[in-house]
C-alpha positions, 0 to 999 in steps of 0.5 A: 213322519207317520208310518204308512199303516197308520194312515187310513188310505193304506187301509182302504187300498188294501180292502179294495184289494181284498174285495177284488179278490172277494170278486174272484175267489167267489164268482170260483167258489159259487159256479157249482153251488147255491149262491145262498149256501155259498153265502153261508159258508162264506159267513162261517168263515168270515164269524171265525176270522173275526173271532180270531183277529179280536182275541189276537189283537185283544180287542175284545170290549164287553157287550155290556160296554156297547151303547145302545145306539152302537147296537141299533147301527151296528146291528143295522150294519150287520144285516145290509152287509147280509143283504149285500152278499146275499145279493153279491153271490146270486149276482155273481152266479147269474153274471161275470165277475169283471162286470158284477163287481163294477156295478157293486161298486157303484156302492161308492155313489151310495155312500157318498150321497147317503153320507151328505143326506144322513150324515150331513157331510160335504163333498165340494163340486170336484168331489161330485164330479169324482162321484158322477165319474165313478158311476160313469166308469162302474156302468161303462165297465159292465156295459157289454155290447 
């Protein structure tokens, strides 16, 4: 049998775990601050976590091993995350985190277009009824009347 944490949905669970707490540790950490300097600390951080997870994991590769296409992606990646966060804090600054966070996660009805679009892959007809219902719930869950 295969050990839990090998499979990929322990992993994913445990990073929306860590998003909700992501959610609430930030909406604590940005009410007295700069949403863009809390964005920055948070960077700090976050540079020096990875830094510490690649050595003590040995995962280091040398740069120069890295195609040029990784690069391209990778570096692309790295600045929508910026633009995410920076977008996340000013959001969770200007709003509560039991409604920010809902329509963050309508990040998952980006993917799943995105993936079909860009990346041809295939979501069946119940998949696009989860996708059309995880928007339904993000926007009914930050809906305040």
């Amino acid at each position: 049998m295969k050990s839990i944490t090998l499979s990929w949905p322990f992993w994913a669970v445990l990073s929306a775990a860590f998003a909700a707490l992501t959610a609430i540790f930030a909406k604590a950490g940005v009410e007295s601050l700069n949403s863009n300097m809390a964005t920055l600390i948070r960077t700090v951080v976050i540079v020096i976590a990875a830094i510490a997870f690649v050595l003590i994991t040995q995962s280091w590769q040398s740069p120069g091993s890295i195609s040029n296409r990784s690069w391209q992606f990778l570096i692309l990646s790295g600045l929508a995350t910026g633009a995410s966060w920076f977008c996340y804090f000013h959001a969770l600054k200007l709003g509560d985190a039991a409604r920010v966070a809902p329509i963050d996660k309508l990040s998952v009805v980006f993917v799943s277009v995105f993936a079909v679009l860009f990346l041809g892959e295939k979501l069946s007809f119940p998949n696009w009824i989860g996708v059309g219902l995880i928007a339904t719930g993000a926007i009914l869950v930050a809906w305040r009347l």
